[in-house]
C-alpha positions as CSV (number, residue, x, y, z in Angstrom):
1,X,21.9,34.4,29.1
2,X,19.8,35.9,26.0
3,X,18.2,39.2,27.2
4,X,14.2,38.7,27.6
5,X,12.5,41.5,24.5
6,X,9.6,43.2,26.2
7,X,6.2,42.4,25.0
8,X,7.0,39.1,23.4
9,X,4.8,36.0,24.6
10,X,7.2,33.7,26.3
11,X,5.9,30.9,23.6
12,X,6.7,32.6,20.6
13,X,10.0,33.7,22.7
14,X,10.5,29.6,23.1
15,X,9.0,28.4,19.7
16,X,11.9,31.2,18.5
17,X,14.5,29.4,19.9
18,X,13.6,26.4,18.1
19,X,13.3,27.4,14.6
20,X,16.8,28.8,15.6
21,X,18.4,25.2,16.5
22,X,15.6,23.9,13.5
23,X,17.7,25.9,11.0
24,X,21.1,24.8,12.4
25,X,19.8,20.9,12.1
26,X,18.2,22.0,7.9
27,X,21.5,22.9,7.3
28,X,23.3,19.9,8.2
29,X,20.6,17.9,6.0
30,X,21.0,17.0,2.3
31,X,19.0,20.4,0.7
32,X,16.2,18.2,-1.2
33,X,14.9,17.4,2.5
34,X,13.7,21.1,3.1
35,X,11.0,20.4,1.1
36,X,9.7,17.9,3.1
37,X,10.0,20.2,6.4
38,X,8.2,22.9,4.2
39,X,5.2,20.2,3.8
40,X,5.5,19.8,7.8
41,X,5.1,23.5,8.6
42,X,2.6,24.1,6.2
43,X,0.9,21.2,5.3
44,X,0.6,19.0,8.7
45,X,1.2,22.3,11.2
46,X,3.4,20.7,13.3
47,X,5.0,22.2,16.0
48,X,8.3,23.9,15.3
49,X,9.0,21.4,18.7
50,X,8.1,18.2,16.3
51,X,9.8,19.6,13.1
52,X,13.1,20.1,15.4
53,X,12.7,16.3,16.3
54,X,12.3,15.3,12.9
55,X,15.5,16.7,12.0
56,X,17.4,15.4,14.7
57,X,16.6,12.5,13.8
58,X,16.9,12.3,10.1
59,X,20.8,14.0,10.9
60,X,21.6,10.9,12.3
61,X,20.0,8.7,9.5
62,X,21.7,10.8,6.6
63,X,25.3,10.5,8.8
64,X,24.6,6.9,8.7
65,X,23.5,6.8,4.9
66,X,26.8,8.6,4.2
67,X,29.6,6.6,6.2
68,X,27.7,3.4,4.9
69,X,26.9,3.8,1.3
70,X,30.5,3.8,-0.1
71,X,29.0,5.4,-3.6
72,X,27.8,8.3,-1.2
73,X,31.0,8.6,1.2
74,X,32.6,11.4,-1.1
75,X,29.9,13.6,-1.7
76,X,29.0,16.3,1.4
77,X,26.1,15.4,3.4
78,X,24.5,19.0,1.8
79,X,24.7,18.2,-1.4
80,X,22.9,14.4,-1.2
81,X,20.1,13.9,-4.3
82,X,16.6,12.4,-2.7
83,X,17.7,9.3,-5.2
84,X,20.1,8.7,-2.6
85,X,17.5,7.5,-0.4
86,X,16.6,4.7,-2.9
87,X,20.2,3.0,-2.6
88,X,18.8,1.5,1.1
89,X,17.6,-1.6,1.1
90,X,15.3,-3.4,3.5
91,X,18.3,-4.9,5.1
92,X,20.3,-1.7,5.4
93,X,17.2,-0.3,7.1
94,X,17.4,-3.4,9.4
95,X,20.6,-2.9,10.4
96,X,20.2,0.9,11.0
97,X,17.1,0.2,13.4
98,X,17.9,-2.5,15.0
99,X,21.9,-3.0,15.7
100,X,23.4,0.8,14.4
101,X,20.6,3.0,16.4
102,X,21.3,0.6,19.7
103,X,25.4,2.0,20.2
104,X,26.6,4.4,17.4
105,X,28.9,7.3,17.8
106,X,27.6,10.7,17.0
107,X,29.4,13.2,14.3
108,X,30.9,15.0,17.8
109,X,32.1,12.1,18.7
110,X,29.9,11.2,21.8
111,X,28.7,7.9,22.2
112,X,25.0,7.5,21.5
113,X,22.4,4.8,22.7
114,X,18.5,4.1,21.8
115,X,16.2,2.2,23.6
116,X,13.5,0.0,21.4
117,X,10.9,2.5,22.1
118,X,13.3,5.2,20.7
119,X,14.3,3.3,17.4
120,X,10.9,2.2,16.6
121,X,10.5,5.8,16.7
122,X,13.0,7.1,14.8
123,X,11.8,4.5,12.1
124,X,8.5,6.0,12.2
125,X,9.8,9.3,11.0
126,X,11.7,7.8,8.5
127,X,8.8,6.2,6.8
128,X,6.6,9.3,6.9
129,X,9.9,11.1,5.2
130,X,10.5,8.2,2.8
131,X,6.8,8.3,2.3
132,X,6.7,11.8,1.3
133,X,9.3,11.5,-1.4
134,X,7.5,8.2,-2.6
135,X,4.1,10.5,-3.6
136,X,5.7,14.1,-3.8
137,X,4.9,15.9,-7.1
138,X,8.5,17.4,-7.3
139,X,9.9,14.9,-10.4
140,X,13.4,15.8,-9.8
141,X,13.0,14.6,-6.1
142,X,10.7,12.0,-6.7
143,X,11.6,8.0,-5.6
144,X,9.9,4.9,-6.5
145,X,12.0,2.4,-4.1
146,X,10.3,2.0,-0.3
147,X,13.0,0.0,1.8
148,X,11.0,1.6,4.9
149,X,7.8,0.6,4.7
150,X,8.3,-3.3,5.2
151,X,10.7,-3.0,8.0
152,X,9.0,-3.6,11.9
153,X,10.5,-3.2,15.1
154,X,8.0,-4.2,17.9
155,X,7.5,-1.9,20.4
156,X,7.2,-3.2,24.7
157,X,3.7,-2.2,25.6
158,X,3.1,1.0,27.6
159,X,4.2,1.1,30.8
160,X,1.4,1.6,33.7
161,X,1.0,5.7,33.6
162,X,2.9,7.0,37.1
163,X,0.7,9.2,39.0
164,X,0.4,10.4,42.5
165,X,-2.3,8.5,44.9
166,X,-4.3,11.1,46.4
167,X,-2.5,11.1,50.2
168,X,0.7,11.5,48.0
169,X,-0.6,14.7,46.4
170,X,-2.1,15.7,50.2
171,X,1.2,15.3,51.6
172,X,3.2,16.5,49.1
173,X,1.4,19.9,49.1
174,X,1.4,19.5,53.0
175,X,5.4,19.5,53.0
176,X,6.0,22.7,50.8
177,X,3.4,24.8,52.5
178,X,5.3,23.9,55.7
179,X,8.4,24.4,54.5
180,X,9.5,20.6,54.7
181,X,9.7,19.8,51.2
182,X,13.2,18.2,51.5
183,X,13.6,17.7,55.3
184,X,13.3,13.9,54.5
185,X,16.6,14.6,52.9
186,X,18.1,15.5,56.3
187,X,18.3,19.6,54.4
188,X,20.9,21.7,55.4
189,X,20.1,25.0,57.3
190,X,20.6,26.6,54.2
191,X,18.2,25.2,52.5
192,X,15.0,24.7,55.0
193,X,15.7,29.1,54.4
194,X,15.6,28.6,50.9
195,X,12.7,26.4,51.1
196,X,10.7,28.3,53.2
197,X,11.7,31.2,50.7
198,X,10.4,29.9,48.4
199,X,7.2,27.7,50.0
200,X,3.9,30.0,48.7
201,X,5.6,29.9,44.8
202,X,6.4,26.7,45.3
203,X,2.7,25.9,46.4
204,X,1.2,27.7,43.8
205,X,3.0,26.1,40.9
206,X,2.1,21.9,42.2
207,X,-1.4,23.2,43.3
208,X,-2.2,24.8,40.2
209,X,-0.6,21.9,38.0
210,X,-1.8,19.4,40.2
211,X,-5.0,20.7,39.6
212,X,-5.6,21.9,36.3
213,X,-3.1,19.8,34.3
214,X,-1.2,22.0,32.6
215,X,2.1,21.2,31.1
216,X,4.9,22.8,32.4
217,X,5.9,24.8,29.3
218,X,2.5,26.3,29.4
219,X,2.9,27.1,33.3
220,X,6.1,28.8,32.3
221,X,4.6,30.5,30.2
222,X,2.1,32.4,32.2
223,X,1.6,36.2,32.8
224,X,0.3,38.1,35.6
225,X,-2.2,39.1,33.5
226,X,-3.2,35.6,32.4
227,X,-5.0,35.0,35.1
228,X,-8.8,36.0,35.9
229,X,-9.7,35.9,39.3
230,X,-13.2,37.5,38.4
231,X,-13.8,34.4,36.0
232,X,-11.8,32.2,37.8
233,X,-9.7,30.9,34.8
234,X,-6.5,31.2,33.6
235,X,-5.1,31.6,29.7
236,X,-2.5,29.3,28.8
237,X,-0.7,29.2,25.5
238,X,-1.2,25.3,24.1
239,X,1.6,23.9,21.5
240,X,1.2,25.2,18.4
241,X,0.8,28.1,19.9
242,X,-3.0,28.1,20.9
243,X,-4.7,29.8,22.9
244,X,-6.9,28.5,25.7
245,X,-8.2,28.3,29.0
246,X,-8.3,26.4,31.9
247,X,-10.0,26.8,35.3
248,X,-9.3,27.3,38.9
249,X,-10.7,25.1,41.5
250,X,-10.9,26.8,45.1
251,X,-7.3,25.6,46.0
252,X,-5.6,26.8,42.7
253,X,-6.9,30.1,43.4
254,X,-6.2,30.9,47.4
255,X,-2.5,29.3,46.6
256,X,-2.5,31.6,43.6
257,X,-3.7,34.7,45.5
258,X,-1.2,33.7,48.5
259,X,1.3,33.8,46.4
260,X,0.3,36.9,44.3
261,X,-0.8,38.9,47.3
262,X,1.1,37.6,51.1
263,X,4.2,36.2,50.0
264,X,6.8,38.8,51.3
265,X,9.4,36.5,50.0
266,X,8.5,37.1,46.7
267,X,11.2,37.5,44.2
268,X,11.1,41.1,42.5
269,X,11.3,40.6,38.8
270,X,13.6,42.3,36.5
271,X,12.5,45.2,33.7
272,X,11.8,42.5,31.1
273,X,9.8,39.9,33.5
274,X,7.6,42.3,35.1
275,X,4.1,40.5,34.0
276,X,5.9,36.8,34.4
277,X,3.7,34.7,36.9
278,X,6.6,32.8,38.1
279,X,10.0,34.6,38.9
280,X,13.0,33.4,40.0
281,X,15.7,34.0,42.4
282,X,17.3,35.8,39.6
283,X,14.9,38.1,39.0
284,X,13.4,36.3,36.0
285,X,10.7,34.1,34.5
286,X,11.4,30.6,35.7
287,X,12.1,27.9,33.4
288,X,10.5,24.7,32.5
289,X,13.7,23.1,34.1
290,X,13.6,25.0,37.1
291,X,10.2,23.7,37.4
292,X,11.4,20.2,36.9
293,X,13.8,20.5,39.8
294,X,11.7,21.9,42.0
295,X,9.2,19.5,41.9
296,X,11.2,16.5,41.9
297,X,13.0,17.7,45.3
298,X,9.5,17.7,46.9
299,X,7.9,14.5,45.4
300,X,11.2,12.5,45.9
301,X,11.0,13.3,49.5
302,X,7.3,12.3,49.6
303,X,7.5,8.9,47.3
304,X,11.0,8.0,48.0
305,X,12.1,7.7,44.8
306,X,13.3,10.4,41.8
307,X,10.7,8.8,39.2
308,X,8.0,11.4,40.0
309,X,8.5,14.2,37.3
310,X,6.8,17.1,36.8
311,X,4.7,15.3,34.0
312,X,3.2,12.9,36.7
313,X,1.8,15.5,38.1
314,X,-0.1,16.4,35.0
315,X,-1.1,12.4,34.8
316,X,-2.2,12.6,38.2
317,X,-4.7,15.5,37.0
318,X,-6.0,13.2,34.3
319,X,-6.3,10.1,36.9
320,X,-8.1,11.7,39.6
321,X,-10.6,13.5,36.6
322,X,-11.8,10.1,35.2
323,X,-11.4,8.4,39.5
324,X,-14.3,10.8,40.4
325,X,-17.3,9.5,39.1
326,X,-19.5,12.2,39.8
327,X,-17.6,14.0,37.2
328,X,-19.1,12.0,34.5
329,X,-15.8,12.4,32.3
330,X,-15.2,10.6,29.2
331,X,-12.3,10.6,26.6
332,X,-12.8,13.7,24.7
333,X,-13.3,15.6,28.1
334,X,-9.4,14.1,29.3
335,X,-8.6,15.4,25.8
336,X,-9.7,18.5,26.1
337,X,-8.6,19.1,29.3
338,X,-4.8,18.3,28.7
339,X,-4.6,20.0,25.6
340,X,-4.3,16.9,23.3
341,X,-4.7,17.3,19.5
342,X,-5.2,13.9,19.2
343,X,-7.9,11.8,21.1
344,X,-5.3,8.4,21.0
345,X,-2.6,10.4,23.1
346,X,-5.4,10.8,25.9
347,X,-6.4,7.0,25.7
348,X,-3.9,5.5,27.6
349,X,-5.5,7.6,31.1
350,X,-9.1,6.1,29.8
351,X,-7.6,3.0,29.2
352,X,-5.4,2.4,32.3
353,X,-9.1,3.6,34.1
354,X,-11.3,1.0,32.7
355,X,-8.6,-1.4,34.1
356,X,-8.6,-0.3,37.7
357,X,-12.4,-0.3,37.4
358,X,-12.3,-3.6,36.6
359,X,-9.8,-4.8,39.4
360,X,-11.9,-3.4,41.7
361,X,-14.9,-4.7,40.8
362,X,-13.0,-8.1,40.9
363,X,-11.6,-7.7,43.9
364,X,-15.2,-6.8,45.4
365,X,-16.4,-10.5,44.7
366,X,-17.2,-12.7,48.0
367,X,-17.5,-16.6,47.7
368,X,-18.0,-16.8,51.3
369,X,-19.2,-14.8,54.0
370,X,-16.2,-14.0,56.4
């Protein structure tokens, strides 16, 4: 495991990490393409996150381009000119979406499959790269052939958001404080000990994402000395690395100060995690898949099924913001609140709103006195 380096913001630690894998995946791309991931991170700011999946992406695409295009097949991946991109026509684009992309096998040999949802979005990127080298500056690297831009794969609408319903989210918070998270599950000895360990972190983490929606890379993420009790808030590093703040209801902050302050099972951080919110059984900051687990032992005991991630607790945030009337809460307040750059990405809770609104007022229609 790669040592923690003192007085490094677990985001930029993470963020790091990526442009580490990023430069891995650049270097298995044709070399003209850097310039196109030099107009991401400078241009459009993306997240090193975003750039990473970009180039996933576009790895597969170029491996495709070169087993395809026999005029291509003996010249190296690396060493691809951008006018190679302008030997695909609308057909070969067709059959990479829609037949390659659904069963191919990857360069390690692993076979690989996309859902519809996944192509469609993998042919999004590749028009916003073709689309780049269609109006870049750069002569040498310039293209004037778009096989991209006329090709459609339709997309199955969005799926209902998955949330908690409010006795859910009572009960679920009812089983880790009492240490019954996976009793349901018939739990071994062992680990009622471990849960009961465990119970007052446990607590703090759902309650405070539960109520603040807060992604779990930014829970992660948290220091000791994040969190104001005085102001009752709590800075949280966004993507992009962004500062911000979110605040504490009354339950976030007595699960928060149980856990901080009467938890003598409290796991004693190491050297380098000594201002980490959240520690481990191993003496260090947890991780975002820790998280994960955790919360999907509890919530599958409470909902029955495994389809409750840590993200639905996030969505149930957003739902019960916009349920409670009193608060008055419109779209750009769900968009603030979650951190979204972009006002369509926090739609779909407004949206899936209105809807239940409207059942209910539906629903609430008499044609005969009973």
């Amino acid at each position: 495991m790669a040592k923690i380096i003192k007085n490094i913001p677990y985001r930029r630690q993470y963020d790091e990490k990526l442009e580490e894998k990023l430069f891995q995946k650049l270097d298995e791309l044709p070399r003209f393409a850097s310039d196109f991931f030099a107009y991401m991170a400078d241009d459009v700011e993306s997240a090193v996150s975003t750039r990473l999946s970009y180039a996933t992406d576009l790895g597969i695409f170029f491996e495709f381009l070169h087993d395809y295009k026999p005029e291509y097949a003996d010249i190296p991946i690396r060493d691809l000119p951008a006018q190679c991109l302008e030997s695909m026509t609308m057909s070969d684009i067709r059959y990479y979406v829609r037949t390659y992309l659904s069963k191919y096998e990857s360069a390690d040999g692993t076979v690989r499959t996309n859902t519809k949802n996944s192509r469609a979005h993998k042919l999004a990127v590749l028009r916003k790269f073709y689309h780049y080298y269609l109006t870049t500056d750069n002569i040498v690297n310039l293209i004037t052939n778009d096989p991209v831009s006329a090709v459609v794969l339709k997309v199955s609408k969005d799926k209902p958001i998955k949330y908690l319903e409010p006795h859910q989210s009572a009960q679920l918070l009812d089983d880790i404080e009492g240490s019954r998270g996976a009793s349901a599950n018939k739990a071994s000895t062992r680990q009622e000990k471990w849960n009961e360990k465990t119970s007052k972190r446990d607590l703090a983490i759902c309650t405070l994402i539960l109520g603040t929606g807060i992604r779990v890379s930014e829970c992660v993420g948290i220091n000791i000395s994040d969190v104001d009790f005085e102001d009752g808030s709590i800075r949280i590093i966004r993507k992009g690395n962004k500062a911000d703040r979110v605040y504490m209801s009354n339950e976030v902050e007595d699960a928060l100060r149980d856990y901080l302050f009467n938890d003598p099972g409290r796991y004693e951080p190491d050297d380098d995690n000594k201002n980490a919110l959240f520690i481990s059984r191993d003496h260090t900051r947890m991780t975002a898949r820790s998280i994960e687990r955790m919360v999907k032992k509890y919530t599958t005991a409470v909902t029955g099924t495994d389809d409750i991630t840590v993200h639905k607790l996030r969505s149930t945030f957003a739902t019960n913001l916009l349920a409670d009337e009193s608060n008055n809460v419109g779209l750009k307040e769900i968009q603030d609140a979650l951190g979204h750059s972009s006002p369509a990405t926090s739609s779909k809770y407004y949206v899936q709103q209105k809807e239940e609104t409207k059942r209910r007022t539906y629903r609430s229609v008499k044609l005969r006195e009973t």
